[in-house]
C-alpha positions as CSV (number, residue, x, y, z in Angstrom):
1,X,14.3,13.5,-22.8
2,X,16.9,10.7,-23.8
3,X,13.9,8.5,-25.3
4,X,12.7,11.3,-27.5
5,X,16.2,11.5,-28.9
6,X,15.9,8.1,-30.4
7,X,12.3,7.8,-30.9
8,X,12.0,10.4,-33.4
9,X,13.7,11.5,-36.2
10,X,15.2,9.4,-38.8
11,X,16.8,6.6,-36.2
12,X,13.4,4.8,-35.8
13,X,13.1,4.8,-39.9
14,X,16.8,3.2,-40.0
15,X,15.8,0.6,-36.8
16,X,12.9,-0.7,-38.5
17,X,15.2,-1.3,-41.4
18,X,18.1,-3.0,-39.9
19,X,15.4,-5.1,-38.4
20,X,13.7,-6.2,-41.2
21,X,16.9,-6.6,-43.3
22,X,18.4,-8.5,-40.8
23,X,15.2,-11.0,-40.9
24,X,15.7,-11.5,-44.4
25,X,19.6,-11.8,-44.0
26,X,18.5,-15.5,-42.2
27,X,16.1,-16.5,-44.7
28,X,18.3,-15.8,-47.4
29,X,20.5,-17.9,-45.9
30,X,18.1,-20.7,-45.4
31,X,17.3,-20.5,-49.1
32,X,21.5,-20.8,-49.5
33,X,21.5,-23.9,-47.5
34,X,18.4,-25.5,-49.2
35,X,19.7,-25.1,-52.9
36,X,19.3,-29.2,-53.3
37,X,17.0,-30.3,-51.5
38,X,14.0,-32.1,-52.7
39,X,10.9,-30.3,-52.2
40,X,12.0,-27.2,-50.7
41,X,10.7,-24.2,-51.7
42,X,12.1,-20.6,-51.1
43,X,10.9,-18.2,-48.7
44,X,11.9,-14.7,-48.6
45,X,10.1,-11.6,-47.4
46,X,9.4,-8.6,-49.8
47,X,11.4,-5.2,-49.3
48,X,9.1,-3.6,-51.6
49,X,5.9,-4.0,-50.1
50,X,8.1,-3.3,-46.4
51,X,9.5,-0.3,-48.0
52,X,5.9,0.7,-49.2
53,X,4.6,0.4,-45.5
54,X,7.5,2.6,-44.5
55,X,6.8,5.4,-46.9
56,X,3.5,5.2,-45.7
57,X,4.3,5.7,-42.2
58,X,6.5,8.4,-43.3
59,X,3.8,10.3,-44.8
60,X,1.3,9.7,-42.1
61,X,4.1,11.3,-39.7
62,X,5.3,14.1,-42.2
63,X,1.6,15.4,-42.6
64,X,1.0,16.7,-38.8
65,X,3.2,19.8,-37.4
66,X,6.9,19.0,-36.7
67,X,7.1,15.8,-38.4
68,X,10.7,14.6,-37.4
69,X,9.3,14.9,-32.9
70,X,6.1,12.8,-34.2
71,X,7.2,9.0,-33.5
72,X,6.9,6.5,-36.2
73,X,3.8,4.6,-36.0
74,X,4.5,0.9,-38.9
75,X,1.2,-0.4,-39.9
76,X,1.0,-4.0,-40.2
77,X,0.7,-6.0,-42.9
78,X,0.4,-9.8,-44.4
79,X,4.5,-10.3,-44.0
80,X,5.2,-7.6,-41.1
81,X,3.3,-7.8,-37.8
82,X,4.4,-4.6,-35.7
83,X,3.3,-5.0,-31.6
84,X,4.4,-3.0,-28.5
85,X,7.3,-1.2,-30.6
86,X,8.4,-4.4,-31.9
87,X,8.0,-6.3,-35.2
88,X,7.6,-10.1,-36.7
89,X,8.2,-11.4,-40.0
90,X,5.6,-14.0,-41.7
91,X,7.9,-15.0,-45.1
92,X,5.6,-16.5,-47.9
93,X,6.7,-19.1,-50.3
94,X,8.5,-17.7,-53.7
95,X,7.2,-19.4,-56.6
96,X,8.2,-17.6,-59.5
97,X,11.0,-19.6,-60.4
98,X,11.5,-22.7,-62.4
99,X,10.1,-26.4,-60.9
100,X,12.7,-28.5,-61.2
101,X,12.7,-32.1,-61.1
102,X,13.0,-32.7,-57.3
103,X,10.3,-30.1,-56.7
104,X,13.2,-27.5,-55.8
105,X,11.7,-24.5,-57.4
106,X,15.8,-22.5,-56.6
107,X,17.3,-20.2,-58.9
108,X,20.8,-19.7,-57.7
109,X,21.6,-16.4,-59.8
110,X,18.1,-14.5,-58.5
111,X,19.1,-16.0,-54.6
112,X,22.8,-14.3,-54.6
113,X,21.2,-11.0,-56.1
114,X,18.9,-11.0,-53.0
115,X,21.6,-11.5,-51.1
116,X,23.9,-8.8,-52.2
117,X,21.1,-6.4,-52.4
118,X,20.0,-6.9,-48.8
119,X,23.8,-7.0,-47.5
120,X,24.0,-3.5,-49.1
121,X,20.8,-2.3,-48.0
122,X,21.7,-3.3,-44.2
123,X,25.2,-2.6,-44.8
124,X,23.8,1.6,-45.7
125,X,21.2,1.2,-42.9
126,X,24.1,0.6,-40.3
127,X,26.1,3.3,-41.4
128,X,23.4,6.1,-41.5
129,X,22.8,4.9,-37.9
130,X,26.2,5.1,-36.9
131,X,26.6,8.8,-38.5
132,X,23.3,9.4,-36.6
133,X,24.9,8.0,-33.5
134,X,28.1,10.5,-34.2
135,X,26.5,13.5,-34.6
136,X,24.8,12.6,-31.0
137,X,28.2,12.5,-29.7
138,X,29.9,15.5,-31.2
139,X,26.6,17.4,-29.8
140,X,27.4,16.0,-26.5
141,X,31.4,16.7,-26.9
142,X,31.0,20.0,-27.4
143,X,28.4,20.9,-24.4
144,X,30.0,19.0,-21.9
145,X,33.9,20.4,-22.7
């Protein structure tokens, strides 16, 4: 009974996207630290191609009968491994930017809009949860007084 109240719905959607947002959270802020150094280049992990295998997965789940009790089943792919309920993270090298001298391929200005782009994406994820998590407890509130 409890399990099925967080293993369906919309909380497993905003789980595997506090996960994976978090993930990149670090590596963004391995790129941050790496700015100047020789021979470093970026890694980052792509939110489009992880937000493609979650639409996927949403559609998979929203074409059977009651879609929102069907649990959400991620597909791997070449960046997000997902086993036993849990997922890992393979970053690739980015290497559309500019080589630089020191064969630092950075760009500062595209870094910081990754940044603040995944800080607001995690930043909505939580929140959504956390309403998620209120209405629980309003439900339970109310029955119990």
């Amino acid at each position: 009974m409890i399990k099925g109240m967080f293993s369906y719905g919309s909380m497993p959607v905003l789980e595997r996207m506090i996960e994976f947002t978090s993930a990149r959270q670090e590596l963004i802020a391995h790129n941050i630290a790496n700015l100047d150094t020789p021979y470093y280049k970026p890694i980052d992990l792509d939110p489009a191609k992880f937000q493609a295998q979650l639409r996927d997965a949403l559609d998979d789940r929203s074409g059977r009968p009651n879609p929102m009790r069907r649990p959400l089943e991620l597909r791997g792919s070449d960046q997000v491994e997902v086993r036993d309920g849990s997922m890992s993270f393979t970053p690739h090298q980015q290497n559309e930017n500019i080589l630089f001298h020191d064969q630092n391929n950075r760009d500062v200005e595209r870094t910081m809009q990754d940044l603040v782009e995944n800080t607001l994406t995690h930043r909505t994820s939580v929140e959504l949860l956390k309403s998620e998590f209120d209405l629980l407890r309003t439900a339970i509130r109310e029955r119990v007084s």
